[in-house]
C-alpha positions in Angstrom: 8.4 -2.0 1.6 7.1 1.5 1.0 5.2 3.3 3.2 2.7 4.3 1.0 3.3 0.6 -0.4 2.0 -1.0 3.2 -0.9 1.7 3.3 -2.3 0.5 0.3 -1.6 -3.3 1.2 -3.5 -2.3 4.4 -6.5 -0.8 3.1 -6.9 -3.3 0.2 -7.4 -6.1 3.6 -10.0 -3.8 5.3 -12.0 -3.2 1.9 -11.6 -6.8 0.9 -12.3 -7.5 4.5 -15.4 -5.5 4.7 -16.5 -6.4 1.7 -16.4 -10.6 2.2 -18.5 -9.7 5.6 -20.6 -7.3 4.5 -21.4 -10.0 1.2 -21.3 -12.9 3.4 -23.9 -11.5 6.2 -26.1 -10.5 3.1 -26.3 -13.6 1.5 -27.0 -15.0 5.2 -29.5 -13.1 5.3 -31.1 -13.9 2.4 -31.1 -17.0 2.9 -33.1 -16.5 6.0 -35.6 -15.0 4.4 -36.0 -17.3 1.6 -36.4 -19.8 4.2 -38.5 -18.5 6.3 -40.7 -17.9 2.9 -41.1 -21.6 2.2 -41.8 -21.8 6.0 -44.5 -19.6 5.7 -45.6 -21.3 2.5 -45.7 -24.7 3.6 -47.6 -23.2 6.5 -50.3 -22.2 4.3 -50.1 -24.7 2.7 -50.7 -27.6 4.8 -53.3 -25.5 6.5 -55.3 -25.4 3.4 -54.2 -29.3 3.0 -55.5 -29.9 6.5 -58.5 -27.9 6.1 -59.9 -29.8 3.3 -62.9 -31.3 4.3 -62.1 -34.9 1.6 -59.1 -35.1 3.8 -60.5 -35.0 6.8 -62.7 -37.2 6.4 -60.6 -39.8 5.0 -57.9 -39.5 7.8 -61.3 -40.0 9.9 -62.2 -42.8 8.6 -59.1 -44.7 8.1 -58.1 -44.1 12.1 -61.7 -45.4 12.8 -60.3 -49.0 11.4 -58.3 -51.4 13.3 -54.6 -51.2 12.1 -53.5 -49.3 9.1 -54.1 -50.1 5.5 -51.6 -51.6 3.5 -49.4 -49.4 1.4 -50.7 -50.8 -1.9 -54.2 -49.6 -0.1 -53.1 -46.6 0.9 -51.5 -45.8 -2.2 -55.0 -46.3 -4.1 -56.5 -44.1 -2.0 -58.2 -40.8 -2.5 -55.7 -38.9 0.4 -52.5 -40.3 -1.5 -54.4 -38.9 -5.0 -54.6 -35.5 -3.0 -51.5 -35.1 -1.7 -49.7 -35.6 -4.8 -51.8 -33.7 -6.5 -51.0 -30.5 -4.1 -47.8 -31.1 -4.5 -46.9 -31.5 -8.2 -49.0 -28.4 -8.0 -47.1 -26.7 -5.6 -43.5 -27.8 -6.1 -43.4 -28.6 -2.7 -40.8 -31.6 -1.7 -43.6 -33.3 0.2 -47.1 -33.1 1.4 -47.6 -36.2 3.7 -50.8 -36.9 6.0 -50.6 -39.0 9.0 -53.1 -40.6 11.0 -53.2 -40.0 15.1 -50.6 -42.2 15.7 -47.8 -40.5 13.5 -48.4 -43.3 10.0 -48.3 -42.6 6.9 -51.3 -42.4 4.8 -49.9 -40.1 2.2 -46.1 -39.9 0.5 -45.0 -38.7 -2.3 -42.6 -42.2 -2.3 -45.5 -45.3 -1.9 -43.1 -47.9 -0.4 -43.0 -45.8 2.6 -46.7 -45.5 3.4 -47.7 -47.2 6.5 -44.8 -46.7 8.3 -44.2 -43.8 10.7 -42.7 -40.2 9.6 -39.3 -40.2 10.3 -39.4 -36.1 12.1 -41.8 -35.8 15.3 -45.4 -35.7 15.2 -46.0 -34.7 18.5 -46.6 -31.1 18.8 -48.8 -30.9 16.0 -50.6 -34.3 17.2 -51.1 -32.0 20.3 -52.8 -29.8 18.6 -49.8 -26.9 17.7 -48.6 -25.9 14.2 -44.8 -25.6 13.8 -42.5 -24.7 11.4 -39.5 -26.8 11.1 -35.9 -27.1 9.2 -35.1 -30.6 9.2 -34.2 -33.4 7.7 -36.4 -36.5 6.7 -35.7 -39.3 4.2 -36.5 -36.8 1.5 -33.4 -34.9 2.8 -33.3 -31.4 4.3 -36.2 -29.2 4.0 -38.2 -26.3 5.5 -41.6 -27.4 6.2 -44.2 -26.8 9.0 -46.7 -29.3 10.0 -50.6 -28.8 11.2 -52.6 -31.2 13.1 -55.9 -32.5 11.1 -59.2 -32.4 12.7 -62.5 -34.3 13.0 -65.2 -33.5 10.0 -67.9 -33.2 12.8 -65.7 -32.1 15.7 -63.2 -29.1 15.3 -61.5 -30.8 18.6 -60.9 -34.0 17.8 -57.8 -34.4 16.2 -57.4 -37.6 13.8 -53.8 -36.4 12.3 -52.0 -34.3 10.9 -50.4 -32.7 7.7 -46.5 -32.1 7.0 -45.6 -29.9 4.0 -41.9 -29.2 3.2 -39.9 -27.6 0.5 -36.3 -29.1 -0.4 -33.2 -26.5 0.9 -32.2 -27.3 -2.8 -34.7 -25.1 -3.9 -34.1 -22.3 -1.6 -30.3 -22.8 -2.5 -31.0 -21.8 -6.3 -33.7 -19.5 -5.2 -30.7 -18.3 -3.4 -28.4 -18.3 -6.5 -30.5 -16.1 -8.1 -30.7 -13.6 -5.7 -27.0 -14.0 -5.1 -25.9 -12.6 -8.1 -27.1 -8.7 -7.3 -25.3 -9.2 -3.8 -21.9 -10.5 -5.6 -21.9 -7.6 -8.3 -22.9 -5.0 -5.1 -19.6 -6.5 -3.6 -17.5 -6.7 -6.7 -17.9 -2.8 -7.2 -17.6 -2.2 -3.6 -13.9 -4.1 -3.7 -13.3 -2.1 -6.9 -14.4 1.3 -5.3 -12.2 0.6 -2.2 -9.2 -0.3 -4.7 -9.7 2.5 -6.7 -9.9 4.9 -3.4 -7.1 3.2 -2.1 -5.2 3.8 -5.0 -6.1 7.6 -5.3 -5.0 8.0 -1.6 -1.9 6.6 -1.9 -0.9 8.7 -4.2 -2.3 11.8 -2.7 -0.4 10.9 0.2 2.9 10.6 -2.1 1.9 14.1 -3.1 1.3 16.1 0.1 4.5 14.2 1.5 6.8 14.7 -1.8 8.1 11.0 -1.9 9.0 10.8 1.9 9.0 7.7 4.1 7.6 8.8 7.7 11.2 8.5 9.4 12.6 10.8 6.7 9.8 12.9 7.3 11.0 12.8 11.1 14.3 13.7 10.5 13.7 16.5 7.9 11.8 18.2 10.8 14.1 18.0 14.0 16.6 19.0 10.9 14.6 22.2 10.2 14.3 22.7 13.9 17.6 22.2 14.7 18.6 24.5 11.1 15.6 27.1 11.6 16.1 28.1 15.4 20.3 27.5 15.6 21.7 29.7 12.4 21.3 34.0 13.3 20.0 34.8 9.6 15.7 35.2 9.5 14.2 32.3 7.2 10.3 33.0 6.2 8.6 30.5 4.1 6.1 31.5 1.8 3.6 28.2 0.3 2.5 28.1 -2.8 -0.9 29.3 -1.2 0.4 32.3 -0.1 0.7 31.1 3.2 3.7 31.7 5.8 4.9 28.4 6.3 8.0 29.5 8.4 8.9 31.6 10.1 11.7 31.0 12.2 12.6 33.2 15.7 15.3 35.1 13.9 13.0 36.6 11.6 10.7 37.3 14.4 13.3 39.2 16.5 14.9 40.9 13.4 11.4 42.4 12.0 10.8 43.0 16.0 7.1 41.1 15.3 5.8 37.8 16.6 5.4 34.4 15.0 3.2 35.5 11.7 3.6 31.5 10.8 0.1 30.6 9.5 -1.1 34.1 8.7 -1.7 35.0 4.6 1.4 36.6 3.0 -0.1 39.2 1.5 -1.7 41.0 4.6 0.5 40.0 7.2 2.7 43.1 9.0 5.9 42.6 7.6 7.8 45.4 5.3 6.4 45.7 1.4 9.4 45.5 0.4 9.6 41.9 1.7 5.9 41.3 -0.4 7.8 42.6 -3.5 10.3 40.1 -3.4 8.2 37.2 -3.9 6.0 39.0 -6.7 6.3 37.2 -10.1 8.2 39.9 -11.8 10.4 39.6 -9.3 12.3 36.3 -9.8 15.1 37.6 -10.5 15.3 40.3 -8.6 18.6 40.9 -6.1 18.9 41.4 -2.4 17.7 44.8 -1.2 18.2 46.8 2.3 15.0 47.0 4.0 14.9 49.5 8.1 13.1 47.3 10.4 12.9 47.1 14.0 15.7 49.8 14.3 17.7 47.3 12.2 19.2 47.6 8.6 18.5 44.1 7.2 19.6 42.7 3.8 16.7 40.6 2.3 16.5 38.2 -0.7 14.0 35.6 -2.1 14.1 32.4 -3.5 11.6 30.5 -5.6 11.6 27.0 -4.0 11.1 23.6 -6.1 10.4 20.1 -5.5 10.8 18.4 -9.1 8.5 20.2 -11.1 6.1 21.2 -8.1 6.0 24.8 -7.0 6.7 25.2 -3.3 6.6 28.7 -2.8 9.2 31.2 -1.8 12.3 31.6 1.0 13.1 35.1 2.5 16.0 35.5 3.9 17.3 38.4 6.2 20.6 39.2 7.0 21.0 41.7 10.0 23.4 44.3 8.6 23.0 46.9 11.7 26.3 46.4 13.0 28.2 46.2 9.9 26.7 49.1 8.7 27.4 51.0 12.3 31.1 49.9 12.1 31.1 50.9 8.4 30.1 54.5 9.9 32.5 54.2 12.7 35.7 53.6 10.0 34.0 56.4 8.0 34.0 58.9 10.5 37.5 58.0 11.5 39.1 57.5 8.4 37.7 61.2 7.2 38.9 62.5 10.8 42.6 60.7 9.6 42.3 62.7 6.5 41.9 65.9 8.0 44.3 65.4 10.3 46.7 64.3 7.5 46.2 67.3 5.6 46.6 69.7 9.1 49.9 68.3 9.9 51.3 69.8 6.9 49.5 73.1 7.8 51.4 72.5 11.1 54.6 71.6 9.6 54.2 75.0 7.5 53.1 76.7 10.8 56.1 75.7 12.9 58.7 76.5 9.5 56.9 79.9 9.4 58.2 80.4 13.2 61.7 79.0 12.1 62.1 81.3 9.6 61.1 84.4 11.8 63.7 83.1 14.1 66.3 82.6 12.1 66.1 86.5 10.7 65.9 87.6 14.4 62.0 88.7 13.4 61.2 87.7 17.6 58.5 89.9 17.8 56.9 88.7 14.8 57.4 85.6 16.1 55.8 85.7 19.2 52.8 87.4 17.6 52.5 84.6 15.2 52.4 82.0 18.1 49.8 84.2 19.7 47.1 84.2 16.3 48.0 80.2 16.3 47.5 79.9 20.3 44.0 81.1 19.8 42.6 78.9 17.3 44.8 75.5 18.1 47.4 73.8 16.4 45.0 72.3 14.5 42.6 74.4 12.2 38.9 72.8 11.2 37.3 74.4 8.5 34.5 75.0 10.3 32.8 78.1 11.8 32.4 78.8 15.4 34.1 75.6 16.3 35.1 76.4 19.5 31.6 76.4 20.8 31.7 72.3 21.0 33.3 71.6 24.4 33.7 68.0 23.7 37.1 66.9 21.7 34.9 63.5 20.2 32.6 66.0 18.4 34.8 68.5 17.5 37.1 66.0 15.6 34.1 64.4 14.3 32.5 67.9 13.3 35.3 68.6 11.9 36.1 66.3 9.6 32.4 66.3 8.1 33.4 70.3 8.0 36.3 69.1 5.2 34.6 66.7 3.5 31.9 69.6 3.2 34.5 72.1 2.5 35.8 69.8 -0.6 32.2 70.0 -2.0 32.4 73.8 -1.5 29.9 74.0 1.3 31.0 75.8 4.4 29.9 73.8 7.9 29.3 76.5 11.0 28.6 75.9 14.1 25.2 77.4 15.3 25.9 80.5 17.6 23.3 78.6 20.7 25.3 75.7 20.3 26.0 74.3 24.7 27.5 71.4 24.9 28.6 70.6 28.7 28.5 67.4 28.9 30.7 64.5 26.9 29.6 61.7 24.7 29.1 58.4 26.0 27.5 56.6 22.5 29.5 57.5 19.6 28.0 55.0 17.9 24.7 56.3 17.9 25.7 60.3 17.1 27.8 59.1 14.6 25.0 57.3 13.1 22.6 60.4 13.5 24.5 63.4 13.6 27.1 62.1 10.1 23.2 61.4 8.3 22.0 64.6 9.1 25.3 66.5 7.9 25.7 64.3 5.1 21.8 65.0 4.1 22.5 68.8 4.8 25.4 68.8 2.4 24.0 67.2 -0.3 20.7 69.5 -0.3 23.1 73.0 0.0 25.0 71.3 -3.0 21.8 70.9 -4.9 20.1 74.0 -4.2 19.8 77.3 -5.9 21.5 79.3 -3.8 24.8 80.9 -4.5 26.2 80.5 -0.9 26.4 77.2 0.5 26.0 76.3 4.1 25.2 74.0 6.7 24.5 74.8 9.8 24.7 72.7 13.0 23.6 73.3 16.3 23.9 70.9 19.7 21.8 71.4 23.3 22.8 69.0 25.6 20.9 68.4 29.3 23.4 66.5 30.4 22.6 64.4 34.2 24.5 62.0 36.3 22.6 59.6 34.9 23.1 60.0 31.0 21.6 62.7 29.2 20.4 64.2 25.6 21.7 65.7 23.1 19.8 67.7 21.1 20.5 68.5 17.3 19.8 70.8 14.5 20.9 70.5 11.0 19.6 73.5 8.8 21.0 73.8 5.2 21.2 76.6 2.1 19.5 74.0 -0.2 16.2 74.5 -2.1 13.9 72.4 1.4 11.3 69.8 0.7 9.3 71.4 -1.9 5.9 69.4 -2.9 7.1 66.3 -0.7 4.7 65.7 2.9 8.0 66.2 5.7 6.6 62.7 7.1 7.3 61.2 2.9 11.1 61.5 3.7 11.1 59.0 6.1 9.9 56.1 4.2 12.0 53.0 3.7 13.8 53.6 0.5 12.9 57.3 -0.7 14.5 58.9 -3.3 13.7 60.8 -5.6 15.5 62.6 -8.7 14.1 66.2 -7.8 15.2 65.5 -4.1 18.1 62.9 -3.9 19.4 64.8 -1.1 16.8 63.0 1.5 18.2 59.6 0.4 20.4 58.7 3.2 24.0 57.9 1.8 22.2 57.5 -0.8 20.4 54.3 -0.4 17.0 55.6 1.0 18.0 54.2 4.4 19.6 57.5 6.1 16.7 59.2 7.5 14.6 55.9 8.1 17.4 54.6 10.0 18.2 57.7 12.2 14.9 57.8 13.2 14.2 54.2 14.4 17.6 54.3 16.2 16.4 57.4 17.8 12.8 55.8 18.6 14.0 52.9 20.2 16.2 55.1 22.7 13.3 57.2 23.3 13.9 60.1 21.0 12.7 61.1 18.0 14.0 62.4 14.6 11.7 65.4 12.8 11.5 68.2 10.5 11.5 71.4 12.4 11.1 73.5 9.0 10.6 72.2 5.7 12.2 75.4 4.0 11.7 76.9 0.8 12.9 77.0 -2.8 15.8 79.4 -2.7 16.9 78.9 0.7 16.8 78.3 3.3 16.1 75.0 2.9 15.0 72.4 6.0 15.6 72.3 9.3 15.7 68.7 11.0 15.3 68.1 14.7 17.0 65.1 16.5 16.9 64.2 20.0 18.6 61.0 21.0 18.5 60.4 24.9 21.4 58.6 27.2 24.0 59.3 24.9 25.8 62.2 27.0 27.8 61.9 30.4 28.2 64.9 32.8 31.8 66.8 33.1 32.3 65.0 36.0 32.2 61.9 33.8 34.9 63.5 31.3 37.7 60.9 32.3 35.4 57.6 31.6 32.8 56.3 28.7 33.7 54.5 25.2 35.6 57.5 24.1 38.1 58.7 26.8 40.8 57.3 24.5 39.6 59.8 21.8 39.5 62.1 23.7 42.9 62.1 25.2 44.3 61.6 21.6 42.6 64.5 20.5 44.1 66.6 23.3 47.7 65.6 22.9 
């Protein structure tokens, strides 16, 4: 059986249940009260019966005799006459008069006069009134009984008078009041059915179908589902309500537990509020910078049959894919460069062959001097030999071809110190390539005839990790109209300035600078430039990512390194 089955079994008992006690100690009720009524009645009654001077008088005068009249006497007599008269008048059961001694002088039945009353006389013989339920050889009644005095002395007491009304009587008086209470408990058991039928299914509702142990196991399921898998799950009710929100999501958007708090004003990313926005429905995963993170977020309408259940977010942490994407990036375009050099080499050491094989020495060994001077190997960019370290002259250099194929020309800035060596390529691959990348896309855009980008790198360099300080300055056409704080949003671009975008995806410059903010650094625009040329100048400072020349032998990029000098 159902659940929701047994509930409504169950509540159908304690209604019915209610509803038979509450009707049954009603009607007990009144029934008391109807009886006490006719106790009260007869009361007044037989007082007024007792009271009657003709009566007692003739109860006086017949205990003044010796023995008792016969019945046939008795029933000749002016008390029987009175009695029955009161009592066809009254619809009483009985009026019946007694002497001191407990006989009957008055019945309504005259074969029983004389004899004595079959209920005790005593107390009201003693001089007390009672009311009594009893029964007599009438059958059952509620009656009282008074005692009957002297004419002349209000002491002397010469019998006494019982009145009683027949419990058939109060039964139908009874019947007709019962009706009310039966149709009061009739719609009383049809309210508490109907409720009961209401709530069940209201409780179908809220719990879509579910029995209570399926119910169980769907939650330690989403538990165990929720808090095991990396991705960040947010539930969204129909309410606008977050239902879930599960500790993924809450380490990814680097926030606490929002679960409970209104969708639309709680402190996660618009972009995430966009998703679940009618027009949206159909709308495809987008990149969203959160918490330092590059997250990849889609929504889901959620159904149940035909009933709405909100929306599901999900986030996918795409940080470290997106780092390693860099990483291959950087290397493959340092491969390429490297590719293309070799043949310069190849040229280079043919070129000496040739002035060999002519006997051409000394032009020879002049040759090898010009080639000595600037390295096997020949960047295209300016001033290279100001970078120290061989991880970011490769690196340098290769963004210096890829800008050279767009016909930009990469320099080196002439205060360019860099003493130390880098310990985090990751990180000033992630900044430093941006920054270029942003650089060569503005010169390419901009007005100006000649096209460059210039770099310069400070490094303070300690035993215990330093900084490295960076400036990217370009030919391009600078921020124009556009606030230097609007080119950090998540997801700017624009038409007039796609050249802010960030590889572009409007992530770039978002990114850079939470990666440099959570190492305690900071990414900025020194100058926003000018239409023309120059154009901007950004600042980035990115802390713990340089070792000391002492440290030149260790770190994630010895290897490079010593590739890089063989």
């Amino acid at each position: 059986m159902r659940f929701s089955t047994q509930t409504l079994l169950l509540q159908l008992g304690v209604v019915l249940l209610v509803v038979l006690l509450s009707g049954t100690v009603h009607a007990w009720l009144v029934y008391e009260r109807i009886g006490t009524e006719a106790e009260n009645q007869a009361l007044t009654l037989a007082r007024t019966v007792a009271a009657d001077p003709e009566i007692r008088s003739g109860v006086q005068t017949i205990s003044k005799e010796e023995g008792t009249p016969p019945p046939d006497v008795l029933a000749a007599g002016r008390l029987q006459a009175a009695a029955e008269a009161v009592r066809v008048r009254t619809g009483a059961l009985f009026v019946v008069i007694t002497d001191e001694t407990g006989l009957r002088l008055a019945h309504p039945e005259t074969a029983r006069l004389g004899e004595r009353v079959s209920t005790d006389p005593s107390v009201a013989l003693g001089g007390q009134e009672i009311t009594t339920r009893n029964t007599g050889t009438l059958g059952p009644s509620a009656g009282a009984k008074v005692p009957v005095y002297a004419p002349e002395n209000s002491t002397t007491i010469v019998g006494e008078v019982s009145v009683g009304y027949s419990v058939e009587s109060l039964s139908n008086s009874l019947a007709r009041d019962i009706v009310p209470i039966a149709l009061t408990a009739g719609g009383s058991l049809l309210a508490g059915v109907l409720a009961s039928f209401l709530l069940r299914r209201r409780l179908q509702r809220l719990t879509l179908g579910l029995e209570p142990e399926e119910i169980s196991t769907l939650v330690h399921d989403q538990v165990a589902v929720l808090q095991g898998v990396d991705d960040g799950v947010i539930g969204v009710a129909a309410d606008g309500r977050i239902s879930v929100f599960n500790a993924a999501a809450a380490r990814l958007l680097d926030m606490p537990d929002a679960t409970g708090q209104d969708w639309a004003s709680a402190a996660v990313p618009e972009q995430l509020k966009q998703l679940t926005q009618p027009a949206a429905r159909d709308a495809e995963a987008v990149e969203v910078v959160a918490g330092g993170r590059v997250l990849v977020a889609s929504a889901r309408k959620a159904w149940h049959r035909q009933e709405d259940l909100g929306w599901v977010v999900i986030l996918r942490d795409r940080t470290e894919l997106q780092q390693l994407t860099r990483q291959l990036d950087a290397v493959g375009t340092m491969s390429t460069a490297l590719r293309a050099q070799r043949h310069e080499f190849a040229n280079q050491l043919h070129t000496i062959a040739g002035f060999m094989s002519i006997g051409q020495h000394h032009a020879a060994k002049e040759y090898l001097a010009r080639i000595s001077a600037t390295g096997p190997l020949k960047f295209p960019v300016e001033q290279a030999e100001l970078l120290q370290d061989t991880y970011l002259q490769a690196f340098v250099g290769a963004k210096g071809v890829e800008a050279s194929e767009r016909g930009v020309a990469l320099r080196i800035g002439p205060e360019t110190l860099v003493r130390g060596h880098v310990a985090d390529p990751q990180d000033v691959t992630t900044v430093l390539g941006n920054l270029i990348d942003n650089a060569v896309s503005a010169a390419v855009a901009g007005l100006s005839a000649e096209r460059w980008v210039e770099v310069e790198l400070l490094d303070d360099a300690t035993e215990n990790g330093g900084t490295l300080h960076i400036l990217v300055g370009d030919s391009g056409d600078g921020l124009g109209s556009l606030e230097p704080e609007e080119v950090f949003a998540e997801g700017f671009t624009t038409s007039e300035q796609p050249v802010r975008s960030g590889a572009g995806q409007g992530l770039g410059l978002a990114l850079v600078r939470q990666l440099a903010r959570r190492r305690g650094g900071d990414v900025r625009v020194l100058e926003p430039g000018s239409s023309g040329g120059p154009g901007a100048v950004f600042m980035a400072t990115i802390p713990g990512v340089m070792d000391s020349a002492e440290h030149a032998g260790t770190g994630a990029d010895s290897t490079l390194r010593e590739d890089s000098n063989g």
